[in-house]
N, C-alpha and C positions, 0 to 999 in steps of 0.2 A: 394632636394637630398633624402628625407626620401620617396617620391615616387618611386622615379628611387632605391633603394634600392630594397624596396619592391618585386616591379617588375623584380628587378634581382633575390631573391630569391624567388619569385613563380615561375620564368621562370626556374631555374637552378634545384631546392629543389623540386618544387612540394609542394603542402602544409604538405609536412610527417616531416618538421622541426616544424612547429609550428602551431597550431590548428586555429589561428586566421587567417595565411594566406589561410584559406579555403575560406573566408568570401570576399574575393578581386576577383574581375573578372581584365584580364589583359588589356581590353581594355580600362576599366574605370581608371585603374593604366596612362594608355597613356593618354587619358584626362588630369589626373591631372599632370601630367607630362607637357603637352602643356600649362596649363593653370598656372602654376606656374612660367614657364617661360617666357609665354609673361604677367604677370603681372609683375615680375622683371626687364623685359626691359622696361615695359611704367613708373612704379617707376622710375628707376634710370634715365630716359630721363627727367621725370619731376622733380628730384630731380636739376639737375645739369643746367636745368632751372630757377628754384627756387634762386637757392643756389647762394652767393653772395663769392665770395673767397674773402677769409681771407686776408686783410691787412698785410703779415708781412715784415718789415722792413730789409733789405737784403743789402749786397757792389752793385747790382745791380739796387735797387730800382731809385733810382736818375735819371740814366740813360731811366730807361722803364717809368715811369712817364714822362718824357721831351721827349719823343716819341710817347707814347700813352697815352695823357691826358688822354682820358675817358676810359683807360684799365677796368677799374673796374664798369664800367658802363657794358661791353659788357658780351656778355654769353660764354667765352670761353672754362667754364667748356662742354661744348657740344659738344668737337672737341672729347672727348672721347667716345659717345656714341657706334659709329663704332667696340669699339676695344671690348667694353661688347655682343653687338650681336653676331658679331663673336666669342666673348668667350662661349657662352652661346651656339650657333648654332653647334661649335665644339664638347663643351661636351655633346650636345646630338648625334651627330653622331659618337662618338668615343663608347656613352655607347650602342646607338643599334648595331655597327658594328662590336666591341670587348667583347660585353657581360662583362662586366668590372662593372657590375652596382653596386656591392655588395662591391667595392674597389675605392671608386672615388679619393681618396688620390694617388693611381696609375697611374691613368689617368691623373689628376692633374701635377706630378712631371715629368711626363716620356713621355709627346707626348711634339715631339721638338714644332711644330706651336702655340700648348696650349701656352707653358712656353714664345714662345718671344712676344706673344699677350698679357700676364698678364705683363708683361717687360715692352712694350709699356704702356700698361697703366697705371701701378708706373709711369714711367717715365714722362707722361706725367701729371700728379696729383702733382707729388711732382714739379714739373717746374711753373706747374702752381701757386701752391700754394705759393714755396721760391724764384724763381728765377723773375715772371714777377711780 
């Protein structure tokens, strides 16, 4: 986000707000824009790989265990990754499209497909986590 800032305000300011955004070329800002972001998705892809969800005991446990013995074995923290690219691929096209880059709290709160993407993905984290 501190890039896609940046880059909103040398794109909007000019560097006449601050001496230091003289020092930013906007292309190199887009680099680091691309490259923050796909290192956030190959993280959280391999995090939810990695990561072993939490055991916790629930009125439903009983049930998912005598269904899915090896629940806990499988990697179903993965079924999320879809809903972070697409979140991640949104907010870059909301922040080139809408110039919005200096406001991401905006953008965040206020684009309908953002807000029932981050939904989905609560929803599916916290199911995972207490319900299976």
């Amino acid at each position: 986000m501190a890039s896609v800032k940046r880059q909103a305000e040398l794109t909007i300011h000019g560097s006449e707000t601050r001496e230091s955004l003289g020092k930013y070329k906007e292309h190199h800002l887009d680099f680091l824009t691309y490259t923050f972001a796909t290192a956030t998705i190959i993280a959280y892809a391999t995090y939810t790989y990695v990561e072993k969800i939490p055991q916790v005991s629930t009125f439903f446990s009983p049930f998912v265990n005598q269904l899915f013995p090896a629940f806990e074995a499988r990697k179903w923290m993965m079924l999320s990754i879809p809903f972070v690219v697409y979140g991640i691929t949104r907010y870059a096209q909301l922040l080139y499209e809408q110039k919005e880059g200096e406001r991401p709290e905006k953008i965040i709160t206020q684009d309908v497909p953002l807000v029932v993407t981050i939904g989905i993905w609560v929803t599916i984290i916290i199911a995972l986590i207490y319900i299976f």
